[in-house]
C-alpha positions in Angstrom: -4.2 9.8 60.2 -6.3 12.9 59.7 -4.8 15.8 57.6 -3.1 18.4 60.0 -2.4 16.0 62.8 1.5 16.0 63.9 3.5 13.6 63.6 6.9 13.3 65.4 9.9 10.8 63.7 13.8 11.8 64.0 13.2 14.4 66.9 11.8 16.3 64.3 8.1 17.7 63.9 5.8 17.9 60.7 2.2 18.8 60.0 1.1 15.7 57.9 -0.6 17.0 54.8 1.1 20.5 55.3 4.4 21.1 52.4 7.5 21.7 53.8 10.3 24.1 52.5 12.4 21.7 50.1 8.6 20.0 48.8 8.0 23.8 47.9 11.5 24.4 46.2 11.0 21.3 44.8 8.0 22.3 43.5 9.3 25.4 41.9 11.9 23.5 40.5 9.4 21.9 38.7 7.8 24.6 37.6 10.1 26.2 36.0 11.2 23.5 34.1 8.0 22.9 32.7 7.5 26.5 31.5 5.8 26.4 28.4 8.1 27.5 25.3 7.1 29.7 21.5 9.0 29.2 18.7 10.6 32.2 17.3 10.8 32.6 13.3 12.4 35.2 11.2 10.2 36.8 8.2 11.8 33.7 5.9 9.2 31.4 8.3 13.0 29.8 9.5 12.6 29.0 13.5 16.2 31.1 15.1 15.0 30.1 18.8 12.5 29.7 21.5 11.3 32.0 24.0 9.6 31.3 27.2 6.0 32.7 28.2 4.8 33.5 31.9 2.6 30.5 32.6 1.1 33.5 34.7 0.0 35.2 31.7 -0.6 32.5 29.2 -1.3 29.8 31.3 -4.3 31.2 33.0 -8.0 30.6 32.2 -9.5 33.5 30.0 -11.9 35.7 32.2 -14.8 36.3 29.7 -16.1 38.8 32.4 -12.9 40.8 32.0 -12.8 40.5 28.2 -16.9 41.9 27.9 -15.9 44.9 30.4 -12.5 45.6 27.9 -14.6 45.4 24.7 -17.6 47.3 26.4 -15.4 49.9 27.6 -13.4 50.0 24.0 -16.4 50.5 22.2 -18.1 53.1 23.8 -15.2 55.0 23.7 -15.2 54.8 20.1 -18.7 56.3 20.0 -18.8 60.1 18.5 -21.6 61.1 21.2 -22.7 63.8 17.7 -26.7 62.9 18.1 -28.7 65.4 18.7 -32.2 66.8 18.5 -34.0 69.9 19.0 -36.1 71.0 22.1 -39.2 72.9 22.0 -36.5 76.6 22.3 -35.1 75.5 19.4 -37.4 74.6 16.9 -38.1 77.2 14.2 -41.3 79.1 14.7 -43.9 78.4 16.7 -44.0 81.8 18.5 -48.1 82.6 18.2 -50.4 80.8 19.4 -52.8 79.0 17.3 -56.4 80.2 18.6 -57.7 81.4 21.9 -57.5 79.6 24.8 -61.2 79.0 25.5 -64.5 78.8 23.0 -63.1 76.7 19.7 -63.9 73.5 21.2 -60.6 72.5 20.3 -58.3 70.9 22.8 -55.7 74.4 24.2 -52.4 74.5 22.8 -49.7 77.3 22.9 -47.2 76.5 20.3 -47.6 74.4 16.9 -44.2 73.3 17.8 -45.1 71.6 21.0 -43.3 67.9 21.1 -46.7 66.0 20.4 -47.2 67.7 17.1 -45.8 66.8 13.8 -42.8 69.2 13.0 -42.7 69.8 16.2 -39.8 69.3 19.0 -38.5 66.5 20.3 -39.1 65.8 24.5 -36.1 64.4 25.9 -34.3 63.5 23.2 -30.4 62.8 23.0 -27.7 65.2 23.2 -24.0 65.6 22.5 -22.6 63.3 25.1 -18.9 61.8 26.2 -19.4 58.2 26.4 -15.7 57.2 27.2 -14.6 56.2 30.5 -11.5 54.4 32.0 -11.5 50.8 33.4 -9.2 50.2 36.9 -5.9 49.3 35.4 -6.0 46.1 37.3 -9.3 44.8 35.3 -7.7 46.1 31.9 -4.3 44.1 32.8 -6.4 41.2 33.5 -8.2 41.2 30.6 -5.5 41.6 28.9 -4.0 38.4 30.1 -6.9 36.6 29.4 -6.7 37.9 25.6 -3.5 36.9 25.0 -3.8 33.5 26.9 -6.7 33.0 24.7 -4.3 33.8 21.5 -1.8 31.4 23.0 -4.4 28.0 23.7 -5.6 28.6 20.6 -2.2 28.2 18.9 -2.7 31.7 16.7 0.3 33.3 18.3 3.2 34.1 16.5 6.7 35.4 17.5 9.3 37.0 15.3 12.9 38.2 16.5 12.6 41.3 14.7 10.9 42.9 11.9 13.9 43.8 10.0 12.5 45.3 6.8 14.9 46.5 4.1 12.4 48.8 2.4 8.8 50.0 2.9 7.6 47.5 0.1 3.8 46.2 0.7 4.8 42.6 -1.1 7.7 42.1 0.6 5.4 41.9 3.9 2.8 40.4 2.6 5.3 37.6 1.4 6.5 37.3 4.9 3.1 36.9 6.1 2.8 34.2 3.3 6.0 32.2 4.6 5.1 32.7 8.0 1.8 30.7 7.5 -0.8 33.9 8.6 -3.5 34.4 6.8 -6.2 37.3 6.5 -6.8 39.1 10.4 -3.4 39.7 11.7 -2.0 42.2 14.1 1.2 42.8 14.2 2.5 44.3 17.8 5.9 45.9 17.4 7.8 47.5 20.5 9.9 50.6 18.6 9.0 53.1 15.7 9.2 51.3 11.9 8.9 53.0 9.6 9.4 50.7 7.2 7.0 48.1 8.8 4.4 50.8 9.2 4.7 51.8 4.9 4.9 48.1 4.5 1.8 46.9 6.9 -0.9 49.6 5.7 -2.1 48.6 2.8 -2.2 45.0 3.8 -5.9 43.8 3.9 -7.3 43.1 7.4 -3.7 43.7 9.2 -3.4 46.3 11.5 0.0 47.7 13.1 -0.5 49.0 17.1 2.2 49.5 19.4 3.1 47.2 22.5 2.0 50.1 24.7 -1.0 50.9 23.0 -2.3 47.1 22.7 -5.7 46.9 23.7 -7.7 43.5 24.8 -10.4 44.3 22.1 -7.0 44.3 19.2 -6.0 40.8 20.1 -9.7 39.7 20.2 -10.8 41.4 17.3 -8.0 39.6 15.4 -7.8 36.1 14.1 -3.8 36.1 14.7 -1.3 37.9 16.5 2.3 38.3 15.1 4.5 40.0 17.8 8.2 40.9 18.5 10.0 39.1 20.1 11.3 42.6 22.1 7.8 43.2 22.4 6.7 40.5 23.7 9.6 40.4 27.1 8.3 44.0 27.7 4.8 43.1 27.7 5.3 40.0 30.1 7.0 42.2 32.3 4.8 45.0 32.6 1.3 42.3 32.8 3.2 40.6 35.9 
């Protein structure tokens, strides 16, 4: 039988090939009990839980077109715009003209700071520019998926219950990086102000401290691991959903 074609049996009528409401709920059933699950440590490297991810945002295939727009985009809003060269009004001197016009021989010239001389100007060269702009927010929430999917697949995702940090002490993080197994190229995503965590964190080679509202697809990417609240993390799967 061809799929689509009816099919009549109890005085009831299907669409063969078509899912019907309790396959669906079945289905959904299923899904959720197959969502995917992180272990949750404490700075000692102990596991105190598990959390569950979206399989929407860490169970999708990474768009490498949506990371290269992010990064793009990051980058050239990093850019100072600062170059700069002189035009022919702004080059010093240059105000008489070198010989006449006509009856030297020579080729005519008005200024020995025209832009084909040497010391002279330059013809359209760069100026002070802005070179920031802003991506749609759906493209930056995509690529943002993809980033942390990526972190995710590649098992280099870490989740802590809380950064709970006595006193700002650079060893005593560092030793908690140690236990929890991460090596050089971690960023650490908290969701409130530390203080503590920010004293501790800073002097801590190749580890960088951003906020879960400022995180950026070029941060996770430009990382080798991501250590991230466990707060920060529910917040984040809430707001990329």
């Amino acid at each position: 039988m061809k799929v689509g074609s009816k099919q009549k049996a109890a005085g009831s009528e299907h669409i063969v090939g078509v899912p019907t409401q309790s396959e669906e709920a079945a289905s959904e059933v299923g899904r959720r009990t197959n969502m995917a699950t992180v272990e949750v440590k404490n700075l000692a490297g102990q596991t105190v839980g598990d959390f569950q991810i979206a399989d929407e945002i860490f169970g999708v295939r990474p768009n490498q077109s949506l990371l290269w727009e992010a990064v793009k985009q990051y980058l050239a809003s990093q850019r100072r715009g600062t170059h700069k060269t002189k035009s022919r009004g702004e080059v010093s001197g240059g105000g008489k003209k070198p010989w006449r016009q006509k009856g030297t021989g020579r080729a005519r010239v008005g200024s020995i700071r025209s832009s084909i001389w040497r010391h002279g100007s330059i013809a359209h060269g760069p100026q002070p520019r802005d070179y920031s702009y802003a991506l749609p927010k759906g493209m930056l929430r995509g690529a943002l998926r993809s980033a942390l999917a990526a972190k995710f697949q590649d098992h280099k995702l870490t989740v802590v219950d809380q950064f709970n940090l006595d006193e700002p002490k650079t060893k005593i993080f560092s030793g908690a990086l140690h236990k929890l197994g991460l090596e050089k190229g971690v960023l650490v995503v908290d969701d409130a102000v530390n203080r503590n965590l920010e004293l501790s964190s800073r002097n801590v080679k190749g580890c960088d401290l951003v906020r879960r509202h400022e995180l950026h697809p070029y941060h996770v990417l430009s990382h080798n691991q991501l250590l991230i609240s466990e707060g920060a993390l529910t917040r984040l799967q809430e707001a990329l959903r």
